[in-house]
N, C-alpha and C positions, 0 to 999 in steps of 0.2 A: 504494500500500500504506500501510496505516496503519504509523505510527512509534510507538515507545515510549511518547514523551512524550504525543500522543493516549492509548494506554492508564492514565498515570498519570491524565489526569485524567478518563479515563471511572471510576476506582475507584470514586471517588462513585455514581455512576449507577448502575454494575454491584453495588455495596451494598446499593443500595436495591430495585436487580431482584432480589435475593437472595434478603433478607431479608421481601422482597412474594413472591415467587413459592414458596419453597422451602418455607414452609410449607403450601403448596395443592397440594406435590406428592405424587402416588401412584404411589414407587418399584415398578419392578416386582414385583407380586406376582402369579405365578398362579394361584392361588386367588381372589383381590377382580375382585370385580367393577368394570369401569374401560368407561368409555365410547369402544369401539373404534369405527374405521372401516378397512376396507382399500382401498386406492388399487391398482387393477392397471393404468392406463398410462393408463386411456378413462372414467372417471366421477368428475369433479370436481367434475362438478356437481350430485354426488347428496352431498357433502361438507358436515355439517349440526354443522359447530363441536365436533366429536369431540373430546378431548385424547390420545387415543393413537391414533396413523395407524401401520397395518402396510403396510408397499409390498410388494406380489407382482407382482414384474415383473422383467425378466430386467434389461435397462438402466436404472438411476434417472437419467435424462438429462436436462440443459437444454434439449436441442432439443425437449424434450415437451412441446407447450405447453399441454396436461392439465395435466402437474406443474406448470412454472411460475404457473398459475392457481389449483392450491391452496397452494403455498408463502405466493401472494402473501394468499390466507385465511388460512392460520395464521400470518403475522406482523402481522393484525390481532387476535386473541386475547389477553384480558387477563389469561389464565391459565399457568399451566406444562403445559410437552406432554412427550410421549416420543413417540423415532421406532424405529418395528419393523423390520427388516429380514428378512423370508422364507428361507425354502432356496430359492429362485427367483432371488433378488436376484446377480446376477456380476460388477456393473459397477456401484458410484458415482461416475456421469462425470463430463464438465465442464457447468463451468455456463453463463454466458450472457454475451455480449459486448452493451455496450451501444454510443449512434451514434458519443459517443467513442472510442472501442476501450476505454475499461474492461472490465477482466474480471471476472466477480463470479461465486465460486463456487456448485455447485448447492443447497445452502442456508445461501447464508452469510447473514451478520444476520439469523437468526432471534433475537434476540434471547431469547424463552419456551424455546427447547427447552432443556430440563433433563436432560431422561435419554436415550442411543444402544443399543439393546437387539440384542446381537448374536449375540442365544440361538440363532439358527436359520438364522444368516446361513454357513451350512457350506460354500457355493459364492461367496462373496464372495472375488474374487480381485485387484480394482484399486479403488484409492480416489481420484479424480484431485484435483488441486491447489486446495485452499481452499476444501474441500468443506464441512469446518464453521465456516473461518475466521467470527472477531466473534459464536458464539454464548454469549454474554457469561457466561450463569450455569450453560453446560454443564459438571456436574461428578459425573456418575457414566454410567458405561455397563457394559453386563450382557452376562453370556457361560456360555456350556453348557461344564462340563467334566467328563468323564466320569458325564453323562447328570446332574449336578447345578447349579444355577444359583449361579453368582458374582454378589453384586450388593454393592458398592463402597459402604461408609461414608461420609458426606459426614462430612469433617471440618471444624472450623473454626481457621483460624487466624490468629490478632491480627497485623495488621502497622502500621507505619508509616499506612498508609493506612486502616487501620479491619479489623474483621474479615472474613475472607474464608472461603468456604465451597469447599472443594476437594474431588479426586476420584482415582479411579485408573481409566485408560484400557485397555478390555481390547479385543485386536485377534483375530479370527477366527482359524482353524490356517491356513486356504490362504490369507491374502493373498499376492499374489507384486508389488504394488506400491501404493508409496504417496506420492501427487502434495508438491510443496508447500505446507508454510503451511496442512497440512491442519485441523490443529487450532488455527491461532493464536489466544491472544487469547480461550482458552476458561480454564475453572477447572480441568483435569485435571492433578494435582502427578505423577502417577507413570504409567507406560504398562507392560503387561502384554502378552504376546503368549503365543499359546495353543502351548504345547510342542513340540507337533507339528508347528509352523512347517518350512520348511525355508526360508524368505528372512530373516527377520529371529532376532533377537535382542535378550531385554531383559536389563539388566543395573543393579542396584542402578535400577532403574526409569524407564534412559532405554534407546532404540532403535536399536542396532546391526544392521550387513549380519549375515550368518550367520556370517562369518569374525569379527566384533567388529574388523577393520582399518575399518570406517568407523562414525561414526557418523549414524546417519538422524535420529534427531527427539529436542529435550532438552524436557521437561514444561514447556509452555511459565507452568505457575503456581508454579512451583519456585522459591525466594526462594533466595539465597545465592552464594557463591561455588563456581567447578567449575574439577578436575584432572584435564585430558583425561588416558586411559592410555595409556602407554607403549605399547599394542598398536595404534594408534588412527595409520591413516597418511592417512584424511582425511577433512575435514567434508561431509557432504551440503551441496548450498545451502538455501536456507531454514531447517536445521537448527535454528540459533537464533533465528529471524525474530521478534520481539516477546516474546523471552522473558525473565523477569524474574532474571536473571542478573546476578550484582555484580561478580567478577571472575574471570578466564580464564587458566590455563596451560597453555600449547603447548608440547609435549613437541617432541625433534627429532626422534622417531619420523613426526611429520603432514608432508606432504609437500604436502599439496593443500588448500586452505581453497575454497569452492564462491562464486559469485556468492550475495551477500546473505545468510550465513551466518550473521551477526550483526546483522542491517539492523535499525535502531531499536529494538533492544530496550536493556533498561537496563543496559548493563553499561559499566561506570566503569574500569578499570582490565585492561590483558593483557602477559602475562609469556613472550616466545620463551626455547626456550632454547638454550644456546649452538649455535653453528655450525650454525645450522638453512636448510635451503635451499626454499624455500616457494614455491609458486606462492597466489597470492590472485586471486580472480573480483572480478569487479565490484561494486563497492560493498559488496563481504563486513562490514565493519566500520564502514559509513558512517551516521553518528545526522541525520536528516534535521531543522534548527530550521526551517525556510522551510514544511513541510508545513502547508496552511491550515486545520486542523482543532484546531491549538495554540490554541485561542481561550483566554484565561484567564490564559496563562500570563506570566509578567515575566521567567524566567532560566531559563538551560537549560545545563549546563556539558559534556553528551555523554560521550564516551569522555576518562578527565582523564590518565590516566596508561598510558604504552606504555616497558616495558622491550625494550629488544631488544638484543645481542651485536652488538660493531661488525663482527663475520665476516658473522651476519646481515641487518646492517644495510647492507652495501657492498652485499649480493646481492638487495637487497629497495627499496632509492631511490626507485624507479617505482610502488609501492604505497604510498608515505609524500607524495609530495609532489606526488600531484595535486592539482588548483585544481576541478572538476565534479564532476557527483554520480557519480563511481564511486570518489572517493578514498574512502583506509580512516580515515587518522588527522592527515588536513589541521586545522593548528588553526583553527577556524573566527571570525571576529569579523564582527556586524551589528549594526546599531541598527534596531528596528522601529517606532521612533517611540512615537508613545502607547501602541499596544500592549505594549510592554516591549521587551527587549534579549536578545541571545543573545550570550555573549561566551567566549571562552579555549582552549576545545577541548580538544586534548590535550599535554600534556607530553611529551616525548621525553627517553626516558634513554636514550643508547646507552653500554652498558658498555664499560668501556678493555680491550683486551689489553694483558696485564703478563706480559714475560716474565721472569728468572730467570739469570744468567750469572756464572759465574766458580767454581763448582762441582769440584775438582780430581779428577782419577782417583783420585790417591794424597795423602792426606794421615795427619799424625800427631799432630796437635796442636788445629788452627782452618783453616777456609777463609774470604775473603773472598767476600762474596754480591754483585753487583751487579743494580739492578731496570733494566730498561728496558720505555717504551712510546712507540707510535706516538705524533705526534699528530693530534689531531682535530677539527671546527670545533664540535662538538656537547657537547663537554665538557673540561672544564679537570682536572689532578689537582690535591687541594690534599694528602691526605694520606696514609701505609704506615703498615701497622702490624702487625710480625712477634711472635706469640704468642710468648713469653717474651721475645722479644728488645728489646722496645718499641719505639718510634719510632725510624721511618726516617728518616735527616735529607734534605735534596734541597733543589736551587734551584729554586721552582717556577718552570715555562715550560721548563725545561729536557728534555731526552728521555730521560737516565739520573739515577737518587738516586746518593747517595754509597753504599760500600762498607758491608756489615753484617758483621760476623765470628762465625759459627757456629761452636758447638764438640762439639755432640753433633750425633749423625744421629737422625732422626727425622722426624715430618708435624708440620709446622707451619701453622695457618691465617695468611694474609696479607689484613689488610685494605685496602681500598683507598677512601679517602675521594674524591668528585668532585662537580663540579656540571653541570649541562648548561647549552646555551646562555643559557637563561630566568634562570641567577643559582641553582637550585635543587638542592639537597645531596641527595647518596644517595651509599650503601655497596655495597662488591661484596666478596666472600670467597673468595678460591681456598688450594687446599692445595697444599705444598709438601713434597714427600718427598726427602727428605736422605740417602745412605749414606754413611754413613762408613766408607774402606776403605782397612786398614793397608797395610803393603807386605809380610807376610808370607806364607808358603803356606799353601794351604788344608789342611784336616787329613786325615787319612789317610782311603780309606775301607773300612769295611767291608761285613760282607754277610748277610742273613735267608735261610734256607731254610724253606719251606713246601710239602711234597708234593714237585716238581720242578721249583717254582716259584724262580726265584732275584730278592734286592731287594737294592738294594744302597741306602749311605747315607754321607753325610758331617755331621759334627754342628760344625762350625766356624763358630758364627752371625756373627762376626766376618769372615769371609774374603772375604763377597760372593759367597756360594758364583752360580757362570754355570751348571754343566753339571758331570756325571758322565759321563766317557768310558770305555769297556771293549772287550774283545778276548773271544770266545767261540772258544776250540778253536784257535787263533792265527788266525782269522780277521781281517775288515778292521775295523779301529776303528767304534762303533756311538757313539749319543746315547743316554746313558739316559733314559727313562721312566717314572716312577712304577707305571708297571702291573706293570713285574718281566719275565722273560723264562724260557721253561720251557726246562730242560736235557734233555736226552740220558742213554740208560741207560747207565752205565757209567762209567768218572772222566772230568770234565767241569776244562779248564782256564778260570778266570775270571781276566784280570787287568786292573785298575780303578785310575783317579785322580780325581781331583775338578784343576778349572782355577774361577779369581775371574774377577770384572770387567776387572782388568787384565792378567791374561794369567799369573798367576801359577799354579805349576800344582803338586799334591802327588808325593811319592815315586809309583810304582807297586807295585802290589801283586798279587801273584798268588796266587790261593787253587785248590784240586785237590780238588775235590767229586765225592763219587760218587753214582751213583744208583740202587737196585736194576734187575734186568735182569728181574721178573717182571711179568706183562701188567699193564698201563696202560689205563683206557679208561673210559667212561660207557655208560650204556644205559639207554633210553628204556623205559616200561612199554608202550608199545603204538608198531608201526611201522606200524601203516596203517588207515584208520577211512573208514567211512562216517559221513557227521556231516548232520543234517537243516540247513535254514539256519535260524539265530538258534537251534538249540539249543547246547549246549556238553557237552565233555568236559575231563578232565585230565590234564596229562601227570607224571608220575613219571621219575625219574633215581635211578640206584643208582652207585655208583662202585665201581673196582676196583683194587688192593686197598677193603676195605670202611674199613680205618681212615683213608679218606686226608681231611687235615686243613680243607683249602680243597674246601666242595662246594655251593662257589656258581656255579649256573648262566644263562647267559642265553639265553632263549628268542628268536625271529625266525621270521617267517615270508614267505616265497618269495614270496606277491602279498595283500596286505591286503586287495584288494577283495574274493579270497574267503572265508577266511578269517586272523582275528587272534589270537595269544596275548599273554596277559600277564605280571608278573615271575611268578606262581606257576603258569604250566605250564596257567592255562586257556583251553581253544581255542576259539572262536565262529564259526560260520559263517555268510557273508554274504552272498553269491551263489552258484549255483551254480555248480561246476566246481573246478579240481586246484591243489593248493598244497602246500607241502614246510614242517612245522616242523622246523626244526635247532635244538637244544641245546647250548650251547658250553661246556664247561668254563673254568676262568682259566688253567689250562695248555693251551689253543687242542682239547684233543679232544670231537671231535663225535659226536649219534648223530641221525637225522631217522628223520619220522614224515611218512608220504604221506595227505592229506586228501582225498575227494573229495567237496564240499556240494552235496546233492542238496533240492531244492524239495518238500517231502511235501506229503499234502492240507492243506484249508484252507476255513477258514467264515467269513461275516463276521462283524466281530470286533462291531453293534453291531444292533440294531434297535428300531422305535418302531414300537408296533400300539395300538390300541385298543380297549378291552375284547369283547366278544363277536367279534373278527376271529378270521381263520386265516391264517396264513401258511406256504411249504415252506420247512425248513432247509436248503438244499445243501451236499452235499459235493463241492469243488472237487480235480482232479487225484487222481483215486477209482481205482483200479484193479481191477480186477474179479475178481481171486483176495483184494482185502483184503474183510473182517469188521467191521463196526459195528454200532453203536446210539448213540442219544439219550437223553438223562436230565433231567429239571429241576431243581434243586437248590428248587424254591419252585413246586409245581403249583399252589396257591393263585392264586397269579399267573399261571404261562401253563404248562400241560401240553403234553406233549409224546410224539409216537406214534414209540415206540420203534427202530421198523422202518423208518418215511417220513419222519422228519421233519416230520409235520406239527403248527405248533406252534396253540394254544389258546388266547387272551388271557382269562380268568376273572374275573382282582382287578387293582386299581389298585396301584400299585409296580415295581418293580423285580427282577429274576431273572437267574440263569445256565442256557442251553442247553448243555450239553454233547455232543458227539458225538466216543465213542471210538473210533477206529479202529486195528484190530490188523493192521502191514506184515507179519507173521512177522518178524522182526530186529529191531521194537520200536517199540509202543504210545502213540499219539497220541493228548494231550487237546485237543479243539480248544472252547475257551468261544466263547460269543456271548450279549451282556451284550442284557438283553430290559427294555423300557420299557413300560407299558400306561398311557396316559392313559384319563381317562370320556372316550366321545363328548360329542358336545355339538350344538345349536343354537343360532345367533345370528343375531336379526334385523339385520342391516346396513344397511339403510336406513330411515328413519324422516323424517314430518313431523312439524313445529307443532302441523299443524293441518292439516283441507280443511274446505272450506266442501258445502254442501245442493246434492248435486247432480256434484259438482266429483270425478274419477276420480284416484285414483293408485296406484305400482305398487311392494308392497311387497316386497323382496327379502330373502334368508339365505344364510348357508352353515351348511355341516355337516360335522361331522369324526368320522370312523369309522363311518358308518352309510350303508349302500346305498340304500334305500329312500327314495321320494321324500320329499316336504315337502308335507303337507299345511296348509290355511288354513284357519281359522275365524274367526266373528266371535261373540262373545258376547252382543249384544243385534243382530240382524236388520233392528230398525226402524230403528238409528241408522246402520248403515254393513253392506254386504252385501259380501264378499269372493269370489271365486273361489278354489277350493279350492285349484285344481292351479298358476295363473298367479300369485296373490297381488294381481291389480287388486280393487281395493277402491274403491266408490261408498257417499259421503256419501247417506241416505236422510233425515232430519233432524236437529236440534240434537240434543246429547246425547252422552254417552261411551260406548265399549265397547272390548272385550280382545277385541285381533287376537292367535291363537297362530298359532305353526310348528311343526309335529308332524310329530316322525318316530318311532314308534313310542311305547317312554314316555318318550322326549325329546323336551322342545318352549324357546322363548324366547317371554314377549309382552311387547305394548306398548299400552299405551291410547292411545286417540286421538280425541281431541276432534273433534266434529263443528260447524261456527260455523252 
């Protein structure tokens, strides 16, 4: 695999591919005319230096040795290409093993391809590992979304290295997997995935599982520093593979780092954080200087800087001080002779645990604080430093400072000055929360009525308030809880104290609350519903009495998967079958509402016809006492017979089918979004040239027209055609216009006769 350091110094290269190719290229535009070819698995050889190839083939496979014989043509091409991918297309597989066992993926180094067009690729479901790895100036790729095309700005942006021309990565709705190292070492700054997904996820424009717990792929042209999040419990491998990345923090939420995670890409510095317990794969972290493709280079410093917590660092040893190529953050030292030197590696700070002791339960005045810490081979303390308090005094090498005397409570930061083995200074910060707690009792407490809700409270911010203890009705002693407790109709005995830290506890207190004896309760506007799936209704609460002051309720539902409500009582259905919403009052009374989501008819939601076609609407799960019709909302476009279904393609654009249907208990709009392209003609294969004499066999396709393909030639004496076949014989020198006619659509080509 290539390493980093290869990619920094291809930047040159890749600059000059850029800035040579980017301006010869012709981003996808549907309307321009662009010199296609389609590759369906078996005609490679009919492949006449095209720059835009469409692949219509189920498997885009290495073992094809068709494919591999045009790849190995268009990575002789001194121009930019774009690659098509079909609604046929299911599989971008693997690519090809060479006698070494190298693996090279199925179009990797292509160097020219510029543009990934994934307008139609609707059945693309696997992309396998390093499929576009090293296509150096690939920086824009195109995608259909709601029947209009996305097509990615190339931006440029100035680095260190000269300017770079970048892209955004849009990935199909079905992919359900995506190999490694797919994109390494291309120009795509941001990745995009189509909504509809159900595997992936993108997020600020890197590539997460659907859950956002892992992440799959960072933009491998993304300059800067990155903060993994907190939801993030582990890295795909390859994730980072040659990405230009500065520095790295690892949340203690990540649990798993993947083999080659980070393998030679540019990142200079990573930050664990504390008590983190991590597994790391093989060579996750490992900057390769030996790779023999460094030609150029004199110094390489890798990964300089590794913060890690000495909790995480006991539990992680085995990842830090391997000697072969699977270590993560071995300092590395070589001399490569006249070639230059590779020296220093990485840094290691492991931070000190610093604990905190002498703290008293009960103080009235100052308590003495004492610090103590482990020691460690990996760092020395040289300095403390407590926020107000100043300097810590301490005999360095020792395991405790001398005593500091606090007199307020409070959070205080504590700095902690050190060096690590190397002789080299860093700071660490922890906070220190202080109570200060008298010896006196806590204050009395009292008590909130709300409806028949009871709260109670102690206001003694001094006491260290622990816990509020109470008796209901002389019941057994409860814990309070902030939520309150609802009483009973009729006089209710409360009696209440407040207990400290220390055990100190207030008078008690008994309070004799009454509570009206007239009906109590909530009610739901509707207790039972038939509900379509993914339609929605509302639910309503009235309370009784109607003055009553707390009429906050929470809504729950019995099984999510078939139907969900939310805080305001609206219901959504999700599958079919039976579920219970319950309404909860704050004083615990309920009223429920019986769901049963049933599956109504249904159309498809999209379709693509071409002008003069016909096609039938169906109505799916129809039941034959229901009532419909169709409507178009744009007959201009594609009309539609009212009764059948049958729809009309007229005009080029865009339209809404509608078909209503009436259940008797309620009225279904079902749309179906209608697309009409022009048919077309295109001749697909083409010579130079033939010579006097000399047979060849022109081919087309055609879209949206039934009728055959007629040939002609437009001068007889120079080249004579067969009408129905497309063999065409040179007759002598001279030119003539070979058409393909399919009614009043045709494509020609002239063609020289030698």
């Amino acid at each position: 695999m290539k390493n980093m350091i290869n990619k920094i110094i291809a930047i040159a290269l890749t600059f000059v591919l850029v800035t040579t190719y980017l301006p010869a290229i012709s981003f996808v535009d549907t309307n321009a005319a662009v010199s296609k070819f389609t590759f369906d698995g078996t005609n490679a050889d009919e492949y006449a230096n095209q720059t835009y190839i469409i692949f219509d083939m189920v498997n885009v496979d290495g073992t094809n040795a068709q494919l591999n014989e045009l790849v190995k043509k268009v990575r002789e091409l001194p121009t930019a290409i774009t690659f098509e991918f079909s609604s046929k297309v299911r599989v971008i597989g693997k690519g090809v093993y060479a006698e070494n066992g190298t693996y090279t993926g199925v179009f990797e180094n292509i160097y020219n391809l510029a543009t990934v067009n994934f307008a139609k690729a609707t059945s693309l479901t696997v992309i396998e590992s390093q499929a576009f790895r090293n296509c150096t100036i690939l920086a824009q790729s195109v995608y259909k979304a709601n029947n209009k095309y996305i097509t990615t700005a190339i931006d440029s942006v100035s680095t260190t290295q000269g300017v770079k021309q970048l892209g955004t990565l849009h990935l199909p709705p079905n992919l359900t997997y995506l190999g490694e190292a797919v994109f390494a070492n291309t120009l795509m700054y941001k990745i995009e995935i189509d909504k509809a997904n159900d595997s992936y996820e993108s997020v600020d424009g890197v590539l997460y599982n659907n859950t956002c717990n892992e992440i799959v792929l960072y933009p491998p042209a993304r300059y800067g520093n990155f903060s993994i999040p907190e939801t993030v419990s582990s890295i795909y491998q390859y994730a980072f593979e040659e990405c230009l990345i500065g520095k790295v923090i690892i949340p203690a939420s990540v649990s798993n780092i993947g083999k080659r995670a980070f393998y030679n890409s540019s990142l200079t510095a990573v930050t664990f954080a504390q008590d983190c317990t991590i597994s790391i794969g093989n060579g996750a972290f490992y900057q390769d200087p030996k790779d023999d493709r460094f030609i150029g280079m004199n110094k390489w410093d890798g990964i300089s800087q590794v913060t890690i917590s000495e909790t995480t660092y006991n539990k992680s040893t085995n990842y830090i001080n391997n000697q072969d190529n699977t270590a993560c953050f071995t300092p590395f030292t070589e001399s490569s002779g006249a070639e230059g030197s590779f020296a220093k590696g990485c840094d290691i700070y492991v931070e000190p645990n610093v604990t905190v002791t002498g703290i008293p339960l009960v103080w009235t005045g100052s308590a003495n604080l004492n610090f103590y810490w482990a020691s460690n081979a990996f760092y020395t303390i040289e300095s403390l430093y407590l926020e107000k308090h100043g300097e810590v005094t301490f005999e360095k090498g020792s395991y405790a400072s001398n005593s500091i005397t606090v007199k307020e409570s409070g959070s205080y930061d504590l700095t902690i000055g050190y060096v690590n083995k190397n002789g080299n200074s860093q700071t660490k910060t922890i906070t220190i929360d202080i109570d200060k707690i008298d010896s006196y009792a806590p204050s009395l407490v009292t008590y909130t009525l709300i409806d028949d809700v009871c709260y109670l409270h102690s206001y003694d911010l001094e006491s260290g308030l622990d816990q509020i203890k109470y008796e209901l009705n002389n019941n057994d002693v409860r814990n309070y809880t902030s939520n309150g407790f609802t009483l009973s109709s009729g006089y209710n005995t409360v009696t209440a104290w407040s207990t400290d830290n220390v055990g100190n506890a207030s008078e008690k207190v008994t309070f004799k609350i009454p509570i009206g004896s007239e009906s109590r309760g909530i009610k739901l506007n509707i207790n039972s519903k038939e509900l379509a799936k993914n339609n929605t209704f509302t639910l309503k609460t009235t309370f009784t009495p109607a003055d009553t002051i707390n009429q906050d309720v929470v809504y729950t539902s019995s099984d999510v998967s078939i139907c969900t409500v939310d805080d305001n009582g609206v219901v959504k259905g999700i599958n079919s079958g039976y579920a219970v919403i319950t309404a909860t009052s704050v004083s615990g009374m309920k009223d429920k509402c019986a769901v049963v989501v049933t599956e109504g008819p249904y159309v498809m939601s999209e379709l693509e016809m071409y002008k003069t076609n016909k096609y039938t609407l169906y109505i799916n799960d129809l039941r034959d006492d229901y009532d419909y019709y169709f409507e178009s909302d744009d007959p201009s476009i594609a009309s539609v017979n009212e009764q059948t279904g049958v729809i009309k393609a007229k005009g080029i654009g865009e339209c809404t089918i509608t078909a209503t249907v009436d259940a008797g208990m309620r009225v279904y709009k079902l749309p179906c979004t209608v697309v009409v392209y022009e048919p077309e003609v295109i001749i697909t294969t083409t010579p130079k040239y033939i010579k006097v004499k000399q047979k060849y066999k022109f081919k087309a396709s055609k879209s949206g027209l039934s009728a055959g393909i007629k040939w002609t030639s437009s001068n007889k004496k120079v080249a004579t055609i067969n009408k129905s076949t497309g063999r065409v014989v040179g007759r002598k020198k001279g030119t003539t216009t070979i058409k393909a006619k399919v009614g009043s659509y045709y494509d020609t080509f002239k063609l020289k006769v030698k």
